[in-house]
C-alpha positions in Angstrom: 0.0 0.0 0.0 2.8 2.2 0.7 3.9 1.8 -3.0 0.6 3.1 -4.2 0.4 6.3 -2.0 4.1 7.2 -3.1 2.3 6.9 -6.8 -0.3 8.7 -6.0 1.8 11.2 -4.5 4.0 11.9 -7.6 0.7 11.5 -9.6 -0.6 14.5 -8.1 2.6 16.9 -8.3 3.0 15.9 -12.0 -0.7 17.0 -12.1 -0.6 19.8 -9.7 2.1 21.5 -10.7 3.3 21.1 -14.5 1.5 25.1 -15.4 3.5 26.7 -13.0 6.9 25.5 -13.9 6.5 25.7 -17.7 5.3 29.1 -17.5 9.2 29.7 -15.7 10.8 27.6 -18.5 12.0 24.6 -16.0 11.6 21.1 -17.1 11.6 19.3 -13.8 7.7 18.6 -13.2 8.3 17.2 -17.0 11.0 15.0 -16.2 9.1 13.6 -12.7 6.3 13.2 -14.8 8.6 11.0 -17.4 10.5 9.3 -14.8 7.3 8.3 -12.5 6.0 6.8 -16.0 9.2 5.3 -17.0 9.0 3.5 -13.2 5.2 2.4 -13.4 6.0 0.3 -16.6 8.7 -1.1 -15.6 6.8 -2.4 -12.6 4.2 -3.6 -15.1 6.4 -5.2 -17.2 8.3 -7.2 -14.7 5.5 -8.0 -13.1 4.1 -9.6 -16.4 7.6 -11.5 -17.1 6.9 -13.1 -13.6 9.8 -11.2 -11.2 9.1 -11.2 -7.7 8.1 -7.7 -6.4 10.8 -8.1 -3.8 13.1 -8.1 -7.2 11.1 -5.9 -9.2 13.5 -2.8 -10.0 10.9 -0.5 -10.3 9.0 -1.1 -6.8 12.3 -0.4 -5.7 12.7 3.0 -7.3 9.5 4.0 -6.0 10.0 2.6 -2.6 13.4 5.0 -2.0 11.7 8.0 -3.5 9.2 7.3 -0.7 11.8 7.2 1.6 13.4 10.3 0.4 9.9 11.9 0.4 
């Protein structure tokens, strides 16, 4: 459950906050947008090639930006 409230989290900045930072010219809401993406399929797809979710790379990435959060 933690996983999914660290996606929803990033989820709602992407959402939240992408007008503001364009409007300034900065590309990081972009690139958290891109990189949360990037992270959900690659859960998806390891999840589909039948890895583990204790070996699954991207519940990992997600589970240290929810530390770092």
């Amino acid at each position: 459950m933690n996983t999914l409230r660290a996606i929803l989290l990033l989820a709602v900045l992407c959402i939240s906050f992408p007008a503001k930072v364009a409007s300034q010219g900065h590309t990081e809401a972009v690139l958290l947008c891109h990189g949360l993406g990037e992270t959900v399929g690659m859960i998806y797809d390891q999840r589909e090639n039948g890895v583990s979710d204790e070996n699954n790379r991207g519940l990992a990435i997600l589970e240290q930006l929810e530390q770092e959060l």
